[in-house]
C-alpha positions in Angstrom: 107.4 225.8 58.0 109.5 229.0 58.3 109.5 232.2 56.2 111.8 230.7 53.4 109.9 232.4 50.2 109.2 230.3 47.7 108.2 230.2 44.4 105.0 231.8 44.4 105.7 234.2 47.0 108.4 235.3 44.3 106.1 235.2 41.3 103.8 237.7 43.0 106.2 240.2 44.1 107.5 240.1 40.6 104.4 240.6 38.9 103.4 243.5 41.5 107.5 244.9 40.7 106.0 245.5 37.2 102.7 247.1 37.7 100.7 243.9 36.4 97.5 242.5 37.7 96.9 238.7 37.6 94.9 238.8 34.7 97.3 240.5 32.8 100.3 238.0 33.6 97.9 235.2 32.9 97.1 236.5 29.7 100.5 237.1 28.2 101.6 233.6 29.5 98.1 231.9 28.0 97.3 230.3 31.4 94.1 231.0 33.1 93.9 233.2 35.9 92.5 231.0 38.6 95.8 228.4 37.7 98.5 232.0 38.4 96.6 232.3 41.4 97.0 228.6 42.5 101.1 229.0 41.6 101.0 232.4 43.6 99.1 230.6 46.6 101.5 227.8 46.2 98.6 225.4 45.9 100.5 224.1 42.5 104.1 224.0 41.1 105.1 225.5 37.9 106.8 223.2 35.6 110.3 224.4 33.8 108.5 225.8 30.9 106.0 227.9 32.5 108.8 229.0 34.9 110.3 230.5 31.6 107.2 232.1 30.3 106.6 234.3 33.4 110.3 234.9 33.4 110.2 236.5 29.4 106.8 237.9 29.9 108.1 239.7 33.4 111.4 240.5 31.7 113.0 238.9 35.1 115.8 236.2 34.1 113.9 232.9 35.7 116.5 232.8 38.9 114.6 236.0 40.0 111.5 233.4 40.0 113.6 230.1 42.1 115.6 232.8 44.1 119.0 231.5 42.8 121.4 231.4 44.1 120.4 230.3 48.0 122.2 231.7 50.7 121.4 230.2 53.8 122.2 227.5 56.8 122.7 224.6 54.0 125.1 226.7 51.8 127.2 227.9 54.9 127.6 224.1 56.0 128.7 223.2 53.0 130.8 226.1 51.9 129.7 225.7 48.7 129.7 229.4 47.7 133.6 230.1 49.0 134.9 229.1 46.1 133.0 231.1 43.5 134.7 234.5 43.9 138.2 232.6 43.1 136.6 230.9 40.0 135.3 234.8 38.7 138.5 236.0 39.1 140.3 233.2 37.3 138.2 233.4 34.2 138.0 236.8 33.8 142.4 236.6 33.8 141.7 233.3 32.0 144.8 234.3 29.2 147.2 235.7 31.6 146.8 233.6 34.6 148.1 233.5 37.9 152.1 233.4 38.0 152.8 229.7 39.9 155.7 229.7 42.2 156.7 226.4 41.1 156.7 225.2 37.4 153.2 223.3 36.6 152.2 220.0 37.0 153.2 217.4 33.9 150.0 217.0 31.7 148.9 214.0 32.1 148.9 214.4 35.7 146.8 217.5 35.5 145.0 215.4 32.6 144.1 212.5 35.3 143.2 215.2 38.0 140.3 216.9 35.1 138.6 213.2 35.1 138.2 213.4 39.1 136.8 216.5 38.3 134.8 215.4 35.6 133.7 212.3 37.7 132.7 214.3 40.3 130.9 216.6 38.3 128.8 213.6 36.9 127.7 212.4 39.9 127.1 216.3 40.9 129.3 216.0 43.8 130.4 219.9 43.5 131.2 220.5 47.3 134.3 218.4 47.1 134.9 219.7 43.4 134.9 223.6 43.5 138.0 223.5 45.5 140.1 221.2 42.8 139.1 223.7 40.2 141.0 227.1 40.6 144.5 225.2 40.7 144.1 222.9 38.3 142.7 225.4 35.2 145.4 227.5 36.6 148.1 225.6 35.8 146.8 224.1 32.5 146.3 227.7 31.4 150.4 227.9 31.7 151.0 224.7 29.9 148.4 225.4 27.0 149.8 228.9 26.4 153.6 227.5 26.7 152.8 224.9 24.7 153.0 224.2 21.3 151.6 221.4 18.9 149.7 218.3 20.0 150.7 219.5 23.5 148.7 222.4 23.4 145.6 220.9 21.9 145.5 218.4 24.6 145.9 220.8 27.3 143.4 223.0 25.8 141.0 219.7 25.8 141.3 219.7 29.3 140.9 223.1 29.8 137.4 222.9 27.7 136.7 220.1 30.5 137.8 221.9 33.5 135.7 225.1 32.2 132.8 222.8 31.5 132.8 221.9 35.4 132.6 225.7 36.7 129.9 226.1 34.4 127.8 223.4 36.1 128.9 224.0 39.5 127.9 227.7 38.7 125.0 227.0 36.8 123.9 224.8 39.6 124.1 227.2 42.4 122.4 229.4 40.5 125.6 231.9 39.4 124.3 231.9 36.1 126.4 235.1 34.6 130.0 232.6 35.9 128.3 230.1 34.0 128.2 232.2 30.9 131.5 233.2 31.4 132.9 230.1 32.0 130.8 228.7 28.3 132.8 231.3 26.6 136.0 230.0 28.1 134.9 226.3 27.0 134.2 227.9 23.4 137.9 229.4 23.8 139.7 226.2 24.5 137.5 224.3 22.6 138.5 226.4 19.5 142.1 225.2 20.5 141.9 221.7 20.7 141.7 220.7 17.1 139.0 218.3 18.0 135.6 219.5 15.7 133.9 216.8 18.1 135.0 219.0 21.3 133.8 222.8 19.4 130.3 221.0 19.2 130.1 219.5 22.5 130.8 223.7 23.3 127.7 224.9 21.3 125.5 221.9 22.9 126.5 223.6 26.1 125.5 227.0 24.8 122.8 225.9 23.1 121.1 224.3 27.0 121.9 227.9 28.5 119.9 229.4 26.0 117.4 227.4 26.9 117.4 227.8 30.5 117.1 231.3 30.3 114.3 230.6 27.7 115.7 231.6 24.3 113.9 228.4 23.0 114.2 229.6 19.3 118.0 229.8 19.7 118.2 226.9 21.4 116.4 225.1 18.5 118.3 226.6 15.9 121.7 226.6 17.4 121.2 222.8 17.7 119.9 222.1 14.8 123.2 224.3 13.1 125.3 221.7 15.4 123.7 218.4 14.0 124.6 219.6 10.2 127.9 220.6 11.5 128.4 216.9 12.8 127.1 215.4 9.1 129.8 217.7 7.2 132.5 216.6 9.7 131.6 212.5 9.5 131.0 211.8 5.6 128.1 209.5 4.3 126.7 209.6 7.7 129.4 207.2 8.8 129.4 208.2 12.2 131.9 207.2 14.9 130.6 205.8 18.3 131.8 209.2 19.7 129.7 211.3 17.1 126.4 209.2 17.5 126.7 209.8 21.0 127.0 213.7 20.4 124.5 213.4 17.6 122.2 211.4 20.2 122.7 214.3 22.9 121.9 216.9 20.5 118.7 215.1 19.5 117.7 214.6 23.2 118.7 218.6 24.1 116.1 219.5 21.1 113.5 217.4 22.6 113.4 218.8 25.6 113.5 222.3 23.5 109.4 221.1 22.1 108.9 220.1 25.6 109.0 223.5 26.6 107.4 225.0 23.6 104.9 222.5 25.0 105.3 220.6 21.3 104.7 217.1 22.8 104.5 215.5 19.0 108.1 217.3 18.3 109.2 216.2 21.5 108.4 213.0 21.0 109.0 212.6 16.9 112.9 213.8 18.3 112.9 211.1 21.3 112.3 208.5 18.5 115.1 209.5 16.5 117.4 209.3 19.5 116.0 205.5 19.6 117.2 205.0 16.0 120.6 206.9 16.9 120.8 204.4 19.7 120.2 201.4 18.0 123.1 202.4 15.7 125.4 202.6 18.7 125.0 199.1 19.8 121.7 200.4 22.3 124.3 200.8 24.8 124.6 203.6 27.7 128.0 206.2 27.2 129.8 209.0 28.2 131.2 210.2 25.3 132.4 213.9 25.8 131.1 213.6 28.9 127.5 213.1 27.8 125.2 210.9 28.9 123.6 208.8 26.3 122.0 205.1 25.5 118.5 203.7 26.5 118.6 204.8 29.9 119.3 208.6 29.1 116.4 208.6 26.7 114.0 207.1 29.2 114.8 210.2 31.4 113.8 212.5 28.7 110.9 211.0 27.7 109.5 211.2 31.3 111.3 215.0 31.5 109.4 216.1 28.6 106.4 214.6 29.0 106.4 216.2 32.4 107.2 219.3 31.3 104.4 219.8 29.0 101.7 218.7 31.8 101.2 215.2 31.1 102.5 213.8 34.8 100.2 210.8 34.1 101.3 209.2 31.2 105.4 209.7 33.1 104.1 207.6 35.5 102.2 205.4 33.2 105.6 204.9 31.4 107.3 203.6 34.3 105.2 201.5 35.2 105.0 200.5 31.5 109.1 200.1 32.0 108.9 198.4 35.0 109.5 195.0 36.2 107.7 192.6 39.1 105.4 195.3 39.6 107.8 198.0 40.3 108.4 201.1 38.5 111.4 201.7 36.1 113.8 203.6 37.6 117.6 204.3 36.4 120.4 201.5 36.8 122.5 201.7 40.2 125.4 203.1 37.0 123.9 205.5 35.7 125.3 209.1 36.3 124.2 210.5 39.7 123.4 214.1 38.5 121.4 212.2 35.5 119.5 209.6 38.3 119.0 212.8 40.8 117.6 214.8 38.3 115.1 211.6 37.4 113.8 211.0 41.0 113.3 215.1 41.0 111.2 215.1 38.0 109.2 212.4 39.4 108.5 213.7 42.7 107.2 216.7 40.9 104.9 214.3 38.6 103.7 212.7 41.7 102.8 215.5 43.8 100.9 217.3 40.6 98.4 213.4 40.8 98.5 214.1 44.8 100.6 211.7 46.2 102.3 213.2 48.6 104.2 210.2 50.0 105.2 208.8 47.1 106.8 212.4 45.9 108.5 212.8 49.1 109.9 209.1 48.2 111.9 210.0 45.2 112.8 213.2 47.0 115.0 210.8 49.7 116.1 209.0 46.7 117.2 211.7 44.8 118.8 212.6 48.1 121.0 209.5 49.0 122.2 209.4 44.9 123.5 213.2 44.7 122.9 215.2 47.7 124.5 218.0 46.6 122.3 218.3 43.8 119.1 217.8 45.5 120.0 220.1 48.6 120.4 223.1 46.0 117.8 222.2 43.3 114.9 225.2 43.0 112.6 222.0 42.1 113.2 219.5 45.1 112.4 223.1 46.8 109.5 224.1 45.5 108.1 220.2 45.6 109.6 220.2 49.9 107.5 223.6 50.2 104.4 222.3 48.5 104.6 219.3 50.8 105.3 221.2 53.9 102.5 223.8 53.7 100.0 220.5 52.9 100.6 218.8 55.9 99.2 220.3 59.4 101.4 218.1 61.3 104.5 217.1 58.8 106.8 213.6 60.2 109.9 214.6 61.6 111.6 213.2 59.1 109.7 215.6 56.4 110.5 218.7 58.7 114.1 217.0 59.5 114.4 217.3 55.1 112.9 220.7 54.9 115.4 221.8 57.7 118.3 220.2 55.3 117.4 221.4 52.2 116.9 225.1 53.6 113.0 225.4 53.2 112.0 224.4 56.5 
């Protein structure tokens, strides 16, 4: 393996940045201090919510701990990052855009070019995105702003959509203070639309920011503000299929909010709410507002969270549980790729925490050939390559020949 740092190698020249023995950290995080020293050796992974505890109790925002964003061999084949300086500048002039040379493009032409986008942004692909973003905001900027009426709002709906996909492309590559930006752009156009359905589906976003950079209590509360904002807007509880999806997708989001309070009753008392919000959608999978949601999309959060608080067992137990002719549940061939990706992530990180090596480096390949974007850049599918590396004397080619690819080798 090469000198890539990782994880642990991170954790302990942060903790030695602030003057702070082991014992010390391990204290303020309530974890013991042989298990910091196994994370610091490398000899285990951290899971999401311990990432965020060392992060608050380092006062160090949790990329200083994955070492987003990368910059190596990977990015510069991809050209992933070119794009980024374009996108700051564009949202910081995001009410007096560029001037075009020519007038924009009709609106429901730039309207059909924001669901390529958003297509692409489901399945993760954000190499062959980035590029399709600076024009296209560009030019709905001009027609929302010379617009007036229904017009407007349905430029300014797209505009939410097109900000939504800088924020995941930036929030993916790790250019987290972009991806604030660009959720105070959403909350801008959102504001515009007319659509109370759209100004929620903005605070949802908020609300998983916050909980990346571990404001857990905000999270919770924000959410919980945006699920008694969606019974005032749809009276008696007579919910559209839209709203049960965004009412299922704020249920899921708080979930995973327990999960990393490491609250796996609340996590799980949410999960079966979701169920019951399903059921009243016809227990079908939908992208409403872009959001993933239906049986499938629940099944990923219940392995998520019970991942997240420690419990990598019963995950695997579940699939197994979900499974058919033996073999483990895993997400249908149409299910979003960032959605399936993500899946197959979390799972490789279960299966490497009960020691098997193989069958972690298995879902890493099929996390791989469903969004390969998304895995090459995740700080997980990292950390889990790293782990694997450093346990094998005398890694396959094809381990090394993934390390290599992802950047870690």
């Amino acid at each position: 393996m090469g000198e890539s740092l990782m994880l642990g190698d991170r954790l302990r020249v942060a903790r030695k940045t602030r003057g702070l023995s082991a014992a010390q950290l391990a204290q303020r995080v309530a974890v013991s201090v042989s298990l910091l020293q196994k994370l610091e050796s490398g000899a285990r992974k951290a899971t999401p919510s311990l990432i965020s505890a060392l992060a608050r109790a380092l006062h160090f925002g949790p990329e200083v701990l994955t070492g987003q964003p990368y910059y190596g061999d990977p990015e510069a084949e991809d050209g992933v990052h070119t794009v980024i300086p374009e996108l700051r500048r564009i949202l910081l002039c995001f009410d007096t855009p560029d001037e075009l040379e020519t007038r924009p493009r009709a609106l429901p032409v730039l309207a059909s070019e924001v669901d390529q986008i958003a297509a692409l942004r489901r399945d993760a692909r954000y190499v062959p995105m980035g590029p399709l973003l600076p024009p296209v905001i560009t030019e709905l900027t001009h027609v929302a702003l010379g617009s007036r009426g229904e017009e407007q709002q349905k430029a300014f709906w797209h505009l939410a959509r097109a900000y939504r996909a800088v924020n995941s492309l930036a929030h993916k590559m790790g250019h987290h203070d972009l991806g604030n930006t660009a959720l105070e752009r959403i909350r801008w156009a959102a504001d515009r639309t007319g659509d109370p359905l759209m100004q929620v589906t903005a605070g949802f976003l908020v609300a998983g920011s916050m909980l990346r950079q571990g404001a857990t209590e905000s999270a919770r509360r924000k959410l919980r503000g945006l699920r008694g904002e969606l019974e005032r807007l749809q009276p008696e509880r007579s919910y559209t299929d839209d709203a049960l999806a965004v009412d299922g997708a704020l249920l899921l989001k708080l979930a995973v909010v327990e999960s990393r309070e490491n609250n796996p009753d609340g996590a799980e008392d949410l999960l079966a709410e979701a169920e019951q919000v399903a059921r009243m959608a016809g227990n079908r999978d939908s992208l409403a507002y872009e959001m993933s949601f239906g049986p499938t999309n629940i099944k990923i959060h219940t392995v998520h969270a019970l991942i997240d608080t420690g419990d990598s067992e019963q995950a695997l137990a579940r699939l197994d549980e979900w499974g058919q002719g033996g073999a483990g549940w895993v997400p249908p061939a149409s299910t979003v790729g960032e959605r399936s990706s993500h899946h197959h992530i979390d799972v490789a990180s279960a299966r490497l925490a009960l020691g098997d090596r193989s069958g972690a480096f298995a879902e890493l390949k099929r996390s791989r050939k469903i969004a390969p974007n998304h895995t090459r850049f995740h700080p997980s599918v990292r950390e889990t390559l790293g782990s694997l590396l450093r346990m094998d004397t005398h890694p396959s080619a094809e381990l090394s020949a993934f390390g290599t690819w992802a950047g870690v080798a």
